[in-house]
KESE-221514 format. One record per residue (C-alpha): residue number from 0; residue in three letters; x, y, z. Coordinates in steps of 0.2 Angstrom, whole numbers. Layout:
N
NUM  ALA  X  Y  Z;
...
This chain:
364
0  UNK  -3  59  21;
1  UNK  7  62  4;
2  UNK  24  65  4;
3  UNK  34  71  -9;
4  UNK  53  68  -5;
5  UNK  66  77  -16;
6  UNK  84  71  -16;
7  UNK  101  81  -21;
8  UNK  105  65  -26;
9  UNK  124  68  -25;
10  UNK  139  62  -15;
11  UNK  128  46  -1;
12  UNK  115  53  -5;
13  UNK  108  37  -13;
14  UNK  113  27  0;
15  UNK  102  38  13;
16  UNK  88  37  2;
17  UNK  87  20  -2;
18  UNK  86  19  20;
19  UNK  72  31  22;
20  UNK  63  22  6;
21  UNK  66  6  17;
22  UNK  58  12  34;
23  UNK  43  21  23;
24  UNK  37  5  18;
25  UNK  31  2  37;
26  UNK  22  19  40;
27  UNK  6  13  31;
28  UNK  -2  29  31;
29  UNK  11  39  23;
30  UNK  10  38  3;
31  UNK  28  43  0;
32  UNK  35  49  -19;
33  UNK  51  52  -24;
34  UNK  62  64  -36;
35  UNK  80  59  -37;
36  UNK  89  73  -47;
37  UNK  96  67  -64;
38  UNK  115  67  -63;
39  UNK  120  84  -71;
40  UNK  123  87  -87;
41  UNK  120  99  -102;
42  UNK  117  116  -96;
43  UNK  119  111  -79;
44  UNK  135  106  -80;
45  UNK  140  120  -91;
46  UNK  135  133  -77;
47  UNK  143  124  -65;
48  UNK  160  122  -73;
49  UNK  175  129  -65;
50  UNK  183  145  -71;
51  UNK  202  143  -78;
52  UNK  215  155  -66;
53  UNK  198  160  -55;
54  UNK  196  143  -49;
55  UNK  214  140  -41;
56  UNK  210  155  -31;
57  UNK  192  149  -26;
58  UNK  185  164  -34;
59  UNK  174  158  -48;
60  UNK  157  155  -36;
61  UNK  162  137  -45;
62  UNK  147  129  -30;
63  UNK  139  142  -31;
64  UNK  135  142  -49;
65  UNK  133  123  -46;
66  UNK  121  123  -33;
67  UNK  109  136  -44;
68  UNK  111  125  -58;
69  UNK  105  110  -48;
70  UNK  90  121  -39;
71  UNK  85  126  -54;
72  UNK  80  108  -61;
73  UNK  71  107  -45;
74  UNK  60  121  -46;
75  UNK  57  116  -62;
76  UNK  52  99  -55;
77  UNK  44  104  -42;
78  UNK  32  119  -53;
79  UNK  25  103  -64;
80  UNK  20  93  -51;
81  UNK  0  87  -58;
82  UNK  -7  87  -37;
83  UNK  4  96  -25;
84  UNK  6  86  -11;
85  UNK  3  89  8;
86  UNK  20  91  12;
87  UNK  38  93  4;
88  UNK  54  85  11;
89  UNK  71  94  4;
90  UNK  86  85  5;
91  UNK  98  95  6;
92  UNK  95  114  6;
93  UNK  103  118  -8;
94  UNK  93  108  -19;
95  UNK  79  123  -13;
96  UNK  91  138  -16;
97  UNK  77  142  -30;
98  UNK  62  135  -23;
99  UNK  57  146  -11;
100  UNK  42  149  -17;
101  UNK  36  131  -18;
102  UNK  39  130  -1;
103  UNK  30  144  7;
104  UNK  14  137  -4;
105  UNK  16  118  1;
106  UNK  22  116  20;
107  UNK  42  111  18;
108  UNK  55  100  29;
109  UNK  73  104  24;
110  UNK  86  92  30;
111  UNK  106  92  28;
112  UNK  121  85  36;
113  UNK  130  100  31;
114  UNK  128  117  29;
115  UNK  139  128  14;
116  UNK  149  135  27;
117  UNK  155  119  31;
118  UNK  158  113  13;
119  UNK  167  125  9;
120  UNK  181  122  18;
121  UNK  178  103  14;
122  UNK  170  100  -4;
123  UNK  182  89  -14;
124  UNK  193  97  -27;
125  UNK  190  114  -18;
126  UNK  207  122  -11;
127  UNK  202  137  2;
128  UNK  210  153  -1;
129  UNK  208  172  6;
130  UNK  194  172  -5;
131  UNK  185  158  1;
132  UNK  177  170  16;
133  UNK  169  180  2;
134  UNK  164  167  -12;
135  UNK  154  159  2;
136  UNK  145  173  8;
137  UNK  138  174  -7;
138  UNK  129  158  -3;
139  UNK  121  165  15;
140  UNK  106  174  9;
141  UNK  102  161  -2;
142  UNK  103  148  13;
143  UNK  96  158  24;
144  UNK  78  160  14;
145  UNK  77  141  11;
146  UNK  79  139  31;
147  UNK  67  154  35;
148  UNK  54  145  22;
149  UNK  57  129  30;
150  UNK  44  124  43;
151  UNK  58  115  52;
152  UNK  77  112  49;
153  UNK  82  92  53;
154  UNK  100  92  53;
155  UNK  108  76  54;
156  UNK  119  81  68;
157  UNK  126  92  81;
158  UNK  139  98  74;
159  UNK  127  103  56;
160  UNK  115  109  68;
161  UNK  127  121  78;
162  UNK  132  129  60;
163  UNK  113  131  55;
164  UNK  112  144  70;
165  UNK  123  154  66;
166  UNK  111  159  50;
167  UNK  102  167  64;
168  UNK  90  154  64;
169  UNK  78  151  80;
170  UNK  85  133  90;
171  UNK  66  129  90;
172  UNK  64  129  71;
173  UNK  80  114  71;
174  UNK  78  95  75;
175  UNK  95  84  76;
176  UNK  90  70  69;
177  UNK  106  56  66;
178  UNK  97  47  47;
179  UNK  98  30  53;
180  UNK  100  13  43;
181  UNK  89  -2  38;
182  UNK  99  -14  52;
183  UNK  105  -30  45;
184  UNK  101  -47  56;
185  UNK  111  -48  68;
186  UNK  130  -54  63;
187  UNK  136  -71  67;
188  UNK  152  -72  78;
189  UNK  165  -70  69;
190  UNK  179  -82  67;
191  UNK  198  -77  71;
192  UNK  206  -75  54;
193  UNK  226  -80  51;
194  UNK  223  -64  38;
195  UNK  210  -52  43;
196  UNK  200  -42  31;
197  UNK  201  -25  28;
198  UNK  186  -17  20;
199  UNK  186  0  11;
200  UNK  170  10  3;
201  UNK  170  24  -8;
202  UNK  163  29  -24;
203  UNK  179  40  -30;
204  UNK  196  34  -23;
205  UNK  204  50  -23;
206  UNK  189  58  -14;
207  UNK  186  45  1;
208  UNK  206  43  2;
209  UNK  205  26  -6;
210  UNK  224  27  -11;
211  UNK  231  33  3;
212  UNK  223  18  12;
213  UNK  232  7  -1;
214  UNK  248  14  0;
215  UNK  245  12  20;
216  UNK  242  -6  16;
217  UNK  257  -11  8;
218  UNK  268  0  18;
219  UNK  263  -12  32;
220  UNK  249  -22  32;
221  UNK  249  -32  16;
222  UNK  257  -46  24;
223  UNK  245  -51  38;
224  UNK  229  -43  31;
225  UNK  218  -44  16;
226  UNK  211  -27  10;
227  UNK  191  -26  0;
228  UNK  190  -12  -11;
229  UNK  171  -6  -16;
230  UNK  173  8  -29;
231  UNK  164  13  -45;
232  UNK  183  14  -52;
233  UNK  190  0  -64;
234  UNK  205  -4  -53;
235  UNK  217  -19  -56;
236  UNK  216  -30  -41;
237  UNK  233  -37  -33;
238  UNK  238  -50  -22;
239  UNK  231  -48  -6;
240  UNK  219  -33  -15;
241  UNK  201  -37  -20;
242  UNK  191  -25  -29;
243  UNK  173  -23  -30;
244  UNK  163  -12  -42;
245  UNK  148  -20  -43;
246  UNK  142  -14  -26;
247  UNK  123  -2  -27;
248  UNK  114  6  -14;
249  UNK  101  -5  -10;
250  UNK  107  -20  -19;
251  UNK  112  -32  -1;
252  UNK  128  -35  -11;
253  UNK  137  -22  3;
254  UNK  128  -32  18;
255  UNK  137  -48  11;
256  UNK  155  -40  11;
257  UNK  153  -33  27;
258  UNK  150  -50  33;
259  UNK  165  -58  29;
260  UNK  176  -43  35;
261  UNK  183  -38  51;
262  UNK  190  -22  50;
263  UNK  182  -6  41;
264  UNK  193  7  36;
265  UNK  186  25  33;
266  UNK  200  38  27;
267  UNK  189  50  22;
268  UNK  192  69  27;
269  UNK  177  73  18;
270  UNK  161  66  24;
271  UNK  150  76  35;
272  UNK  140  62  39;
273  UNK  146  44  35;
274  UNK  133  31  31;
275  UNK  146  20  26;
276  UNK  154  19  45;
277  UNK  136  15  52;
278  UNK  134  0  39;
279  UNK  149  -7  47;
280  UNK  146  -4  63;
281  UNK  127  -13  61;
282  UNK  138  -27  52;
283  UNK  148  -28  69;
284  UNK  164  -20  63;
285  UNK  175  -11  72;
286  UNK  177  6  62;
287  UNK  194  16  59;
288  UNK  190  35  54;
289  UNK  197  52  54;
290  UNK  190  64  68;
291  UNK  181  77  59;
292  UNK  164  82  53;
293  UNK  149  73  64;
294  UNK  160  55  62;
295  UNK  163  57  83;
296  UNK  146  59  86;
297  UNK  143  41  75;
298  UNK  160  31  80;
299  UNK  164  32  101;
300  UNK  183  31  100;
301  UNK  189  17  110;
302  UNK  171  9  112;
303  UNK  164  5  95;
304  UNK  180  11  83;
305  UNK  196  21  82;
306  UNK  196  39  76;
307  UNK  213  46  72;
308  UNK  218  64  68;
309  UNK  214  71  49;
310  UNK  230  72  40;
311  UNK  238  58  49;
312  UNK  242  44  41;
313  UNK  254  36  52;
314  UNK  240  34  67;
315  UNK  227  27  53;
316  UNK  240  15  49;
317  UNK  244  12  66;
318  UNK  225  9  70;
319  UNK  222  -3  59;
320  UNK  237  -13  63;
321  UNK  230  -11  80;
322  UNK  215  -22  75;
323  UNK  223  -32  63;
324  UNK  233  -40  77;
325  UNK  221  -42  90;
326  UNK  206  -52  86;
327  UNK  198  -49  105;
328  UNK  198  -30  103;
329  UNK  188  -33  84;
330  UNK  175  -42  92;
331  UNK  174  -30  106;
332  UNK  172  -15  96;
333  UNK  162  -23  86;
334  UNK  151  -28  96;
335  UNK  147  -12  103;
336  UNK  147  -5  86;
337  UNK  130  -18  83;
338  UNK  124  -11  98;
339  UNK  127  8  97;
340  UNK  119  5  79;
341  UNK  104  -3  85;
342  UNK  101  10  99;
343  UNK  103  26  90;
344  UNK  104  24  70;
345  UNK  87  11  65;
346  UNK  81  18  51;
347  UNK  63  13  55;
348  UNK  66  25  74;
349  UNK  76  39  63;
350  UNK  62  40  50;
351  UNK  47  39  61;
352  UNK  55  54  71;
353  UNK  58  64  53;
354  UNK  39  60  49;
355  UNK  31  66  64;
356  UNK  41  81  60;
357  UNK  34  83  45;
358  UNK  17  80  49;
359  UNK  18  94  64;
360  UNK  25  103  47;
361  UNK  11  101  39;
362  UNK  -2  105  53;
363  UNK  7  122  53;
């Protein structure tokens, strides 16, 4: 069966990709090919600029116009294809805002973690207003031919797969289906450490709440702890502060740092999804993150990490130093963490269930 998968190929995407593209190398009779999106630029990122004065009041369509933009170089993509395929995978919808079409002639799965009435009260650099109700209206109809096209809808979790429904789409159509990861061997026991290691990840510090982990790390924890930072940003490293930019999806180099960390720290208020926690948690790390988005359905609180309120600092500050100091706890969450990972997030389970769907896609 050929299977032509299309990534947005923005925010983790990468990362989830480079999994999925893991698994499919042991599904033999799947001939799988890929389309990354290029990273915007030209016209694209012309149309998707943001408006002077319009944009501090979220009235520009500024993700809108973004979304189109990128859809746009996916039809076009997906209109030159030499041999159409027996089956489409989308990833995520708005990369087929456009491609309507394509999918009604080649059988379609469209998956997200998210849908755009959850990021728009979440999308980084975007400050709701009054207005936002009405800029993100203008985003429904658009969504809601992609999921009426779709043969099925995978959403990554509950929580995404709650918002999908209320497009009026039928609960049959929508699968909830948690993208795993390719699991690591299993850690070795870790030693007790006289300074523990804290490990953050994050492409853009500002975005993933990079700093304010920092500042919460030399308000109280630069003393008895060591703190990793894996960043695309060019950032001076300190004492006690090591800084990693080096780090690509798929390149091992993350499965290494994890290894010789105890703690990972996930400040993010952003994320609807969060690979990054499951990478730790398959590394057997205890994970500290903000309760929000589908991260509760990943981290159990108390069992496998600590989740703390969003906009509290204090308590993520707290959690950490919860760990810090008590090596037992670390290799108690942690190990459940392993577990939980194993269990519920193999890539190799996660993309066998997303194939089958696709295949019962294609069959109509």
């Amino acid at each position: 069966m050929r299977i032509h998968f299309v990534n947005e190929n923005i925010g983790g995407h990468a990362t989830m990709h480079a999994h999925v593209r893991s698994a499919l190398a042991e599904i033999h009779d799947v001939d799988a090919t890929f389309f990354d999106v290029p990273p915007r630029r030209g016209l694209e990122r012309l149309a998707g600029a943001a408006v002077p004065g319009l944009s501090a009041l979220d009235a520009d369509f500024q993700p809108l116009r973004a979304q189109l933009a990128r859809s746009a170089v996916v039809r076009r993509h997906l209109s030159r294809l030499a041999d159409s395929p027996d089956a489409l995978h989308l990833y995520t919808h708005n990369a087929a805002l456009l491609s309507v079409a394509q999918m009604e002639r080649i059988p379609a799965v469209v998956s997200l973690d998210a849908t755009n009435r959850q990021n728009a009260f979440r999308i980084p650099g975007r400050v709701p207003t009054a207005v936002t109700p009405v800029t993100v209206s203008a985003s429904v109809p658009f969504e809601r031919r992609v999921y009426r096209a779709a043969r099925r809808v995978v959403a990554h979790s509950r929580w995404a797969a709650d918002s999908v429904l209320t497009y009026g789409v039928a609960a049959s159509k929508i699968e909830v289906v948690p993208f795993g990861i390719a699991l690591p061997p299993a850690p070795a026991p870790r030693t007790a450490s006289a300074r523990p290691r804290i490990i953050f990840v994050g492409t853009s510090m500002e975005r993933k709440g990079g700093w304010r982990l920092v500042e919460m790390w030399k308000r109280r924890l630069a003393a008895t702890t060591e703190l990793t930072l894996v960043t695309l940003e060019q950032i001076a490293p300190g004492d006690g502060i090591e800084v990693r930019t080096d780090v690509r999806a798929g390149d091992g180099k993350i499965e290494e740092l994890l290894a010789r960390s105890d703690i990972f720290a996930m400040p993010s208020e952003i994320d609807s999804f969060g690979y990054a926690a499951l990478e730790a948690m398959a590394a057997g790390l205890p994970v500290v993150a903000v309760r929000q988005g589908a991260l509760p359905e990943l981290v159990a609180d108390g069992v496998t990490g600590l989740l703390v309120p969003p906009g509290d600092d204090v308590a993520f500050g707290q959690a950490l130093a919860d760990l810090a100091g008590d090596a037992d706890l670390r290799s108690e969450l942690g190990a459940a963490g392993r577990k939980r990972a194993a269990e519920q997030f193999d890539a190799r389970i996660t993309t066998a269930r997303l194939i089958d769907l696709i295949r019962e896609a294609a069959l109509g």
